[in-house]
N, C-alpha and C positions, 0 to 999 in steps of 0.2 A: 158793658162788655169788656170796656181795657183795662178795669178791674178783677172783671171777678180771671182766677187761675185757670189754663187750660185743663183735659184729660192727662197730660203729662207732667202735669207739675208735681204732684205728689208724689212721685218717685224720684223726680227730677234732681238735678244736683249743678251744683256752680262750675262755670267754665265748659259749658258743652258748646259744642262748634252748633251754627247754623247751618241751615241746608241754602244752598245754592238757588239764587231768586228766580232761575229761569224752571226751577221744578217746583215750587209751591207754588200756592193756589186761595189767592186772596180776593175778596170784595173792595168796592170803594171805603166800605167803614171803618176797615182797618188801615188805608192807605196815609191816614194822619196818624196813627198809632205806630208807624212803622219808618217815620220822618225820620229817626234819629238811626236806623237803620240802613248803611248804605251797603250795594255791592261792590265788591270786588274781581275787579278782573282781572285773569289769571289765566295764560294759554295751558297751564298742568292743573285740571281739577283736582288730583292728586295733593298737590303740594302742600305743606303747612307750616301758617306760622303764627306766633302769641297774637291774644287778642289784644287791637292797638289802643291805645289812650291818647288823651289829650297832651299829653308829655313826649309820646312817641309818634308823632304823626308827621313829624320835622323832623332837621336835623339840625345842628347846631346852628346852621345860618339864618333857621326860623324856613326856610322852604320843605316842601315835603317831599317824601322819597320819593325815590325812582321807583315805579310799578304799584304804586298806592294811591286812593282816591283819600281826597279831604271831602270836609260835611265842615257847616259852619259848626257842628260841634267837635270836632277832630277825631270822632268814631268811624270804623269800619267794617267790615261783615267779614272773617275768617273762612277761610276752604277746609270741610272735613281735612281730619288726616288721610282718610284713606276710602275711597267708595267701590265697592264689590260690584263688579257688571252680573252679579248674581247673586241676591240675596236670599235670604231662608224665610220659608214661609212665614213664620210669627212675625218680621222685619215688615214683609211686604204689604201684610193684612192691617199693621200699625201705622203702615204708610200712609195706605188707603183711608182709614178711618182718621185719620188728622185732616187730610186733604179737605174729605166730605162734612167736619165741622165747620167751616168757613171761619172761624174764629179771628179775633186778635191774636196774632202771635208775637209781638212782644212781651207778655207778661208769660209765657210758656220760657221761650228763649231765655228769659230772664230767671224763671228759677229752673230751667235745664240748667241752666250754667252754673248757678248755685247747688243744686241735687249729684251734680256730675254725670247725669243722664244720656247717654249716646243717642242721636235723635235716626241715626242709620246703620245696615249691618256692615259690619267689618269684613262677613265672608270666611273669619275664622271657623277651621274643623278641629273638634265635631261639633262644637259650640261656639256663635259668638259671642263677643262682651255681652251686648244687649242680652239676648237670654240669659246667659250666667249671671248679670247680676239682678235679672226678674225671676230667677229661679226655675226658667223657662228649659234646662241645658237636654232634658231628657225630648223635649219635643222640637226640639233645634232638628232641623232636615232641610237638606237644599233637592229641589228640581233640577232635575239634570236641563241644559241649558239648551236652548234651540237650535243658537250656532252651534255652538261645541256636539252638539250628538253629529248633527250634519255635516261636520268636517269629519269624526270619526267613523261615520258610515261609510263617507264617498274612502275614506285611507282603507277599510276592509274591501271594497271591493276592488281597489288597484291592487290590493294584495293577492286576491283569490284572481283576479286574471292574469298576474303574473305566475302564481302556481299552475294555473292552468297552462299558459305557454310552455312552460318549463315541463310538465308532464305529459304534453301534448310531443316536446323537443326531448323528454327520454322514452318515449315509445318509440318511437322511430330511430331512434339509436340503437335499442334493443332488439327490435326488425335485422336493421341489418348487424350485428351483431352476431346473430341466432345463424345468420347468412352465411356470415363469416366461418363460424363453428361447424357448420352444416360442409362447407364445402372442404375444411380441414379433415374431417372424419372419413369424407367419402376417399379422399388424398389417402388415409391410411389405412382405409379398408383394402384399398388397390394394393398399399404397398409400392406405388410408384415411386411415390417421393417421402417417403416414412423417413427414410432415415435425416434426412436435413431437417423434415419437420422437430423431431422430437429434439434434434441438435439446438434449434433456435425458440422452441419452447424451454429447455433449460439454461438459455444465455434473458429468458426473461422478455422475450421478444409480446409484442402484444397479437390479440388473431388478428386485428385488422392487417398490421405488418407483414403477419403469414399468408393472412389469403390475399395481401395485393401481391405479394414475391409468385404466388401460385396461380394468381392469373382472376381479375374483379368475377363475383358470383353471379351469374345470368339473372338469377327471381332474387330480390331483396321485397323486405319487407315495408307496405306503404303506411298510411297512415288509414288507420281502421283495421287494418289486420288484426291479432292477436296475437303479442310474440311470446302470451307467459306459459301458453302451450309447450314452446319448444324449451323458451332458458332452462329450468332445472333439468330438465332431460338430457341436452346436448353437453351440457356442462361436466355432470356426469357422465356422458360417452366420452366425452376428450380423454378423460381420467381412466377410465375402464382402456379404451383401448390402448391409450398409453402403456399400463397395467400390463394388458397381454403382449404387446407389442413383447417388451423386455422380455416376459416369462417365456414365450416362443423362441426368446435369442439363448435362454438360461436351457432351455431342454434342446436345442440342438447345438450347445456350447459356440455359439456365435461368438468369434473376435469381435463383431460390430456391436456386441453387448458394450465393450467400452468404452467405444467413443463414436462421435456422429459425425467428424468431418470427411469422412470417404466411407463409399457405399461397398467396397473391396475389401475379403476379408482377409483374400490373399496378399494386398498390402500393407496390411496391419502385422500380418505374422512378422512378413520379410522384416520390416522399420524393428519389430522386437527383437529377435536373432540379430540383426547387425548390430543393436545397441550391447549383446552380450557377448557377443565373440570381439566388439573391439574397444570399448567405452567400460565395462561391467568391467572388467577384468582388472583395469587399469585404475579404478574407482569404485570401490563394491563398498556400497551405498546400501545394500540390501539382501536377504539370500536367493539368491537365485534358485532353488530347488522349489523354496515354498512360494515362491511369487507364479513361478510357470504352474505351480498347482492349480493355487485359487486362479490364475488369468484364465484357465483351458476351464475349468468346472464352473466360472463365471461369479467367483463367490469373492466377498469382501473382504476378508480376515489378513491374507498377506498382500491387495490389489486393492486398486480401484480408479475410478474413470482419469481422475486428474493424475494420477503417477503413472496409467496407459496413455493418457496426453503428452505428458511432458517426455515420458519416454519416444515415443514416433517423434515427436520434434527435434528433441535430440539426433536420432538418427537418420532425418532429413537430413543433415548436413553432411551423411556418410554415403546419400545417394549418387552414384557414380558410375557413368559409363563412357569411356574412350571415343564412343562417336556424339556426345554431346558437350564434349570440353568448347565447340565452338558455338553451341546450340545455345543462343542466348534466351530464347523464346524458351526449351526447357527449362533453363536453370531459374530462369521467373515463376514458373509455374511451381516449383522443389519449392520456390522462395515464399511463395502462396502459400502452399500448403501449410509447409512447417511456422508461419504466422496465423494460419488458422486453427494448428494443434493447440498452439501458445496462447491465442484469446479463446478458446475451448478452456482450459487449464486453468486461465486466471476467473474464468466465470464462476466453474466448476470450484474455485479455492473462496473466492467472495461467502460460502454458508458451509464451507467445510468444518470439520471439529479442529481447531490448530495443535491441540493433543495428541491427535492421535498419530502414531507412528508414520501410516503413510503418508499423511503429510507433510510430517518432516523431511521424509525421504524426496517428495515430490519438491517442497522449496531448495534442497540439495541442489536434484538436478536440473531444476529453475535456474541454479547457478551458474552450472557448465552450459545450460542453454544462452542464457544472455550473454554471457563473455564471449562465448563461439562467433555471438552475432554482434560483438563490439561494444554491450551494454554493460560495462563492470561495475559501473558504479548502482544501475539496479540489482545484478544480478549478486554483489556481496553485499545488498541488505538483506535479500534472500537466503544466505548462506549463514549469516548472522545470525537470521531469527530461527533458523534449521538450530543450527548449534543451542541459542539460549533456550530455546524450549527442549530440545536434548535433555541440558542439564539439569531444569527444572522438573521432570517428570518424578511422580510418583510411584506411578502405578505400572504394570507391567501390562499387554494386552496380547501379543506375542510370545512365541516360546522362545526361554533365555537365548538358546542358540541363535536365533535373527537376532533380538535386541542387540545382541553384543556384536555382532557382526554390522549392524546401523551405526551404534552406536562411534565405535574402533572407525569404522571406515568416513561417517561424516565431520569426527574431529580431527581425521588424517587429510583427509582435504582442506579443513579450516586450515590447518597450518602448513598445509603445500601451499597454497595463493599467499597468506601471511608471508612465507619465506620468502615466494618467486617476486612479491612488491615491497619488502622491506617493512611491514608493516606489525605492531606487534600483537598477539594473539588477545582475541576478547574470553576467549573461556581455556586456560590451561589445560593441560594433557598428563592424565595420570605418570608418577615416574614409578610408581612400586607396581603396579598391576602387569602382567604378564599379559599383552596383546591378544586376543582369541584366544587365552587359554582355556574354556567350557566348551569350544567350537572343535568338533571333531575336522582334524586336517581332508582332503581331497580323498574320495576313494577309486577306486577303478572305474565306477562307471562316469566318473566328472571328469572331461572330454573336452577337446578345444577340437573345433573346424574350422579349416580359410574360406572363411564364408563370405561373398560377396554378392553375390549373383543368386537369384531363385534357386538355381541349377547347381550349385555347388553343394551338393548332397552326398556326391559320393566320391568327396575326396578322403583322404586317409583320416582316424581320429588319433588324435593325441593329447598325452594325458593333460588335464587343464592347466594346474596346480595352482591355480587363484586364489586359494585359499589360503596355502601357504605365502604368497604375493603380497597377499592383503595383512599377514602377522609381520612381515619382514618391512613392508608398508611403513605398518604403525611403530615398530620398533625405531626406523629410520627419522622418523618426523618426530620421533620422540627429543632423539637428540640433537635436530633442524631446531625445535621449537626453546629447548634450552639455549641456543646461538642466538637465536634470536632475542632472548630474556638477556644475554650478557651483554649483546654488542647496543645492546637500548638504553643502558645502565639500569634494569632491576635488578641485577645483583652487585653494584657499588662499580667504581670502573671496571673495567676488565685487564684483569692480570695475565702475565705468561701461565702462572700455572690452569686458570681455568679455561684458558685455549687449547695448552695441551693436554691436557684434560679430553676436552671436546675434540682433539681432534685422534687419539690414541681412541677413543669411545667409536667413533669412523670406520678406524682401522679394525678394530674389534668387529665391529658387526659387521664387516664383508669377509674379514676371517671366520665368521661363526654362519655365513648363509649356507645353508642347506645344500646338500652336492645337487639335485636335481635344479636349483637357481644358479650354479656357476659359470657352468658353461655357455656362454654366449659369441660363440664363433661356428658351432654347425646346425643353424637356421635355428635359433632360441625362436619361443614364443615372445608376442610383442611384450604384451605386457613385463616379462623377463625383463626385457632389453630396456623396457621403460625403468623398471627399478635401480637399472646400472646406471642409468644416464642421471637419473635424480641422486644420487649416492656423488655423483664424480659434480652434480652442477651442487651441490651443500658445499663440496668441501673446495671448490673454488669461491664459495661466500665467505668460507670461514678462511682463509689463510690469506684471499687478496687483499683485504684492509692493513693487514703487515705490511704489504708493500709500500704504506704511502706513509708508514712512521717514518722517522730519523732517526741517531746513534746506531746505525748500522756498520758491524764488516764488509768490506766488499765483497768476500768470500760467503758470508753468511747469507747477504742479500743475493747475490746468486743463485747459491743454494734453492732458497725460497722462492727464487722466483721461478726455477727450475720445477717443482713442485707445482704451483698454478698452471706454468704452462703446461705438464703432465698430467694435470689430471682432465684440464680441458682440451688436448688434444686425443685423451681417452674419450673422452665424450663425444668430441666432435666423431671420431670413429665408429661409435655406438651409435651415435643420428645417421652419420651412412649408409652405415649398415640394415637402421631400420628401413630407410625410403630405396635401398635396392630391392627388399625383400617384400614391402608390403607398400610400398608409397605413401608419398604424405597427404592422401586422401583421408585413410584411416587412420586418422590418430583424435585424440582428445586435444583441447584447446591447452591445455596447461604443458603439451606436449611444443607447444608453440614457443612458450616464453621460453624453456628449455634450452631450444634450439637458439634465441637470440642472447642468451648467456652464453652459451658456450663458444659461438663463431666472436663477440664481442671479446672475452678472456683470450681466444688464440691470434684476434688479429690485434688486441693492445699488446702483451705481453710478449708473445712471439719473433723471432730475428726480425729483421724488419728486410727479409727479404720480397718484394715486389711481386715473382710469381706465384709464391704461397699465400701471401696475402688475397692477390687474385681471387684464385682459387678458393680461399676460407667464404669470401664476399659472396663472389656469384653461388656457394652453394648458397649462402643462407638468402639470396635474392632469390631463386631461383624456387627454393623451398615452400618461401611465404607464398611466391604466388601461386605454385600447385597448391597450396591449400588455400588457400583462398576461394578457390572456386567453390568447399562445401563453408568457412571460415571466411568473414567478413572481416574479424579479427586481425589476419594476416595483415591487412592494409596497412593500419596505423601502427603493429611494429614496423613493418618495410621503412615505414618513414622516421621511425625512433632510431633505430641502428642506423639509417642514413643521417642521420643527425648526429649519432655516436661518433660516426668514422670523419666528421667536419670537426669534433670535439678534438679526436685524435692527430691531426693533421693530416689525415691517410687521403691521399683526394681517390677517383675513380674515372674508368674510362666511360664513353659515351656510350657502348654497349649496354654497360650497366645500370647508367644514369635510365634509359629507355627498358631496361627489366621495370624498375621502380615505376614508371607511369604515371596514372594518373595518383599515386600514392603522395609521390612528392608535394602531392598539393592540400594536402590534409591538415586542419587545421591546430591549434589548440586544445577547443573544446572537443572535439572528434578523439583525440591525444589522452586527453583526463576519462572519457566517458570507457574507452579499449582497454585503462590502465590502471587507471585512481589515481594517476601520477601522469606525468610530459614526458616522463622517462622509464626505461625498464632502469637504465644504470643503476647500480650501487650505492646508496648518498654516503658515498666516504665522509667528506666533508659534516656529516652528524656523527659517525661513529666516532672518527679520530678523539674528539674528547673525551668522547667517554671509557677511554685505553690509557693504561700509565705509562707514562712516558718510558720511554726504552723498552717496550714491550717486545717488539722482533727483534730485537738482538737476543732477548731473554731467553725468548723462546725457542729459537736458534740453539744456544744453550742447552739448555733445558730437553729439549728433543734429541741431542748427541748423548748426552749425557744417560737418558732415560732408556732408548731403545738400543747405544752401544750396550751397556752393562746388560740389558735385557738376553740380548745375541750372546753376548758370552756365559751369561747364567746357563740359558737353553743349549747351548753346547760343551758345557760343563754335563749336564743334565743325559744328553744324548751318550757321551762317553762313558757316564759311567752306569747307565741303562744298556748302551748296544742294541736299542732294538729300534728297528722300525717306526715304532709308535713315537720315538721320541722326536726321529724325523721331522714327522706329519705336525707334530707341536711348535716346532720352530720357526721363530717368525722374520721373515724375511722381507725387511721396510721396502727395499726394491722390489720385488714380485708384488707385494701389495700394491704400488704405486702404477706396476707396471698394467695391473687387472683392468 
């Protein structure tokens, strides 16, 4: 039998591994057959390595490895390369029938290892060796394994009882859900609380959120109910009567179609009306004819919810009454609200179109909203992106007459703030286009009232002329916003001629204002008196940086300075006159900076007499903090011009030091955020360079020179005309100075 060849020899081949002595299956008669055969032991049945020889059974010292058995023939028994805890049928049925020949198996061994014959499967898919090279590969197939099913059954059903929990934990969420919804619909069936609901469904609010504010649902849904009864259905109610809700505001033209933070629709009108009678006029952002259309017919085309938000917010800070100046508990509550038009606003702007007209209109007066309330630094990114999208527009969506009226009005603001901060304009302003010229001027029936009060209905009307306001506006900032391009250096330093230039361009356009805009001594409308004041606070930007050149006359620098102080004591008279007339309750924020320009230019410039000074100080102390009360803004000028007049040497008495408050304690950043700057002041100190030297004397010059010869032409002119008309042509540099 240790002759004749096993069943495996015949296919068999040189070098095949043996199998592992603890799994075959021998008699005593192969047990001397099998002498030269030893095992090895090896903690990795896995492992493998060349079959050993008599050469390789040592190492050079003549002792044997480490982890290797010696035989007195120096042979050893090799570990498969690799053994599958799952073999393939043909593998297995070959196994068996070796086992059950009891055979010698060193002469099998011996020509496997010569045939190259694998004596076990490898477990490769789809076929192992063994099959592939019996030609076996198409009937190669493994049994799925015993363990292995039994770990992946017991992993399918942790799966499927976790779905189950989890579908078990959104039933009952949907229960009360359905709860939730149910007891929202009943809320606006009543109409009790309608109006805050839909307010805080369009700020994105979730129902749970809604119905814990409205008070937890008495029946929620348990576990076993049925909630898919209600979900589609209630889902769709939320929506439907949302739906009617609005349409029942659109067919009785409800104010509270706009907006949803107060349930009054008579305080929605008032907040509108006060924003046009004192804000619109001074700032016309938009037309007022077409906006009261769509607001009252409830329709979107010249309106909508967020430019009725930002509007009432705005004229929250014009709410005002003489027995609550001490009412602190009121003026928290103004404070409330007008921060709840404003997160209204910014909800309502988060999915608005940023094209579209009114939106631009609304990040405008987002502007004058933040600044009112001390945020300058958000409210000109605001005003910024108003502007850049202005300019980028395409398409028209609006009749010309509004565009052009948005338009003119929100890049005459961009460079009112530019001017009043020194800052230089990010989108220029036409200089060939004629301001509102497609905009038909003011007719008889456009009307101004001194509307404060519900009740003030039947004071006298008078005629508006806003519109004309708003050309003379943009005319004025036209030539603000060229000052501002020379004294920055865009157009190379600045020379005597293009100052006087700019400042003869001044004089011209207050010589050319409309007879209905001159008069401002028997009770002008505000906005009027606003246009004067910004006219006299330009041209103290443009002529005080002369003051701080050198190569001066002393004559000439008198002169000139004579000049600044004129036109800011003009000014300061025009701010008087507005807060006898109408107090600085109602005014616009930009009306503010105004105000500390001009007392700033008459108490540096002016004699350095003590009770004038006085007097210039506590009005503009006195000023800030009347407005302050609707103007949070006021504060941190209060505390900038008190840092001005420590600049100046000017000190103050303790009267005044105690006007100021708690102002004086104001910080830095508080200082940056009111202004984009620490300071309102002037930054001489940047402009100076970029002025050629000897420029105020030049100019000086230059100005004698220009408007003497001018007087004597015009009265050459008048002589040999004789008439009247020639009069009225002749221009006279002191009566201008003195307007």
């Amino acid at each position: 039998m240790a002759d004749q060849p096993g069943p495996l020899d015949q296919s068999g081949t040189s070098g095949a591994r043996t199998q592992r002595s603890d799994t075959m299956s021998t008699d005593d008669s192969s047990n001397q057959s099998m002498q030269d055969v030893q095992p090895v032991s090896s903690t990795h049945p896995s492992s493998s390595t060349n079959p050993p020889t008599s050469e390789t059974t040592s190492t050079s010292s003549g002792q044997p490895r480490p982890g290797t058995a010696s035989s007195s023939t120096g042979r050893k028994r090799k570990v498969p390369d690799s053994v599958t805890p799952n073999a393939c049928t043909n593998c297995k049925k070959a196994r068996a029938k070796v086992s059950k020949l009891s055979i010698p198996l060193g002469p099998v061994i011996k020509d496997a290892r010569v045939l190259n014959v694998p004596l076990q499967c490898d477990g490769a898919k789809p076929a192992c060796k063994r099959c592939v090279n019996r030609n076996l590969r198409d009937t190669c197939h493994y049994e799925i394994h015993a363990k292995t099913a039994k770990e992946q059954m017991i992993r399918e059903i942790q799966r499927l009882q976790r779905k189950n929990e989890h579908l078990e934990e959104e039933k009952d969420n949907l229960g009360e859900k359905n709860s939730w919804i149910e007891q929202i619909i009943a809320s606006l069936k009543n109409d009790g609380q309608g109006t805050d609901i839909i307010s805080r469904l369009k700020r994105g609010e979730s129902h749970q959120t809604i119905a814990e504010w409205l008070g937890r649902p008495l029946v929620t849904a348990r576990r076993g109910e049925d909630p898919q009864s209600l979900s589609p259905t209630t889902e769709h109610s939320i929506t439907e009567a949302i739906t009617q809700y609005h349409r029942r505001m659109v067919e009785d033209r409800d104010p509270r179609y706009w907006t949803n933070v107060t349930p009054e629709a008579s305080l929605i009108e008032h907040l509108v009306y006060l924003y046009f009678t004192w804000i619109h006029p001074a700032h016309m952002l938009f037309d007022e004819g077409h906006f009261m259309t769509s607001f009252k017919e409830c329709s979107d085309t010249y309106c909508s919810s967020a430019l009725v938000n930002i509007i009432c917010a705005m004229s929250c800070n014009l709410l005002h009454d003489e027995s609550w100046e001490d009412d602190g508990q009121t003026r928290a509550g103004i404070e409330l609200m007008r921060n709840k038009f404003i997160d209204e606003t910014r909800a309502l702007m988060q999915c608005a179109d940023r094209g579209k007209m009114t939106t631009i209109q609304t990040y405008a007066i987002m502007f004058l909203v933040e600044l009112g309330s001390g945020n300058a630094l958000l409210g000109a990114s605001h005003l910024r992106l108003a502007v850049e999208t202005l300019v980028s527009r395409t398409t028209l969506e609006q009749s010309s007459e509004s565009e052009e009226i948005s338009a003119w009005g929100i890049l005459t603001l961009h460079t009112a703030w530019s001017g009043l901060t020194y800052q230089k304009p990010t989108i220029p302003i036409p200089t060939t286009a004629h301001p509102l010229n497609n905009v038909p001027m003011d007719q008889k029936d456009d009307i101004w009232r001194f509307y404060r009060q519900p009740g003030d209905t039947d004071l006298s009307d008078r005629a508006s002329f806003s519109r004309i306001v708003a050309s003379e506006d943009a005319k004025l900032f036209r030539i603000v916003h060229e000052t501002i391009l020379v004294y920055c250096g865009s157009r190379g330093r600045a020379s005597a001629r293009s100052v006087l230039d700019l400042y003869g361009r001044f004089l011209e356009w207050q010589e050319n204002l409309p007879l209905e805009l001159q008069d401002v001594e028997n009770e002008p409308l505000p906005h009027v008196l606003v246009l004067h004041i910004r006219y006299h606070v330009a041209l103290v930007h443009l002529l005080q940086p002369l003051l701080h050149l050198d190569r001066f006359y002393q004559e000439s620098y008198e002169q000139l300075q004579s000049f600044v102080i004129r036109h800011a004591k003009r000014g300061f008279h025009l701010l008087d006159r507005y807060s006898r007339l109408y107090t600085n309750y109602y005014l616009s924020p930009l009306h503010l900076f105004c105000l500390v320009h001009i007392c700033d230019a008459v108490v540096r410039y002016d004699d350095p007499d003590e009770a004038r000074r006085t007097e210039y100080i506590h009005y503009c102390f006195t000023s800030l903090e009347q407005a302050k009360v609707g103007y949070p803004l006021a504060g941190p000028l209060q505390k900038m011009f008190r840092t001005a007049l420590s600049d100046y040497k000017v000190s103050i008495s303790d009267e005044l030091e105690s006007i100021i408050g708690a102002s004086a304690r104001i910080g830095l950043e508080e200082l940056l955020e009111a202004c984009t700057r620490e300071s309102y002041v002037q930054p001489i100190l940047q402009i100076v360079p970029n002025m050629e030297t000897g420029l105020g004397q030049d100019f000086m010059d230059g100005y004698h020179q220009q408007y003497e010869s001018r007087t004597v032409e015009q009265s050459q002119e008048e002589r040999s005309s004789g008439t009247a008309r020639g009069k009225q042509k002749r221009v006279d540099i002191g009566a201008l100075l003195n307007r």
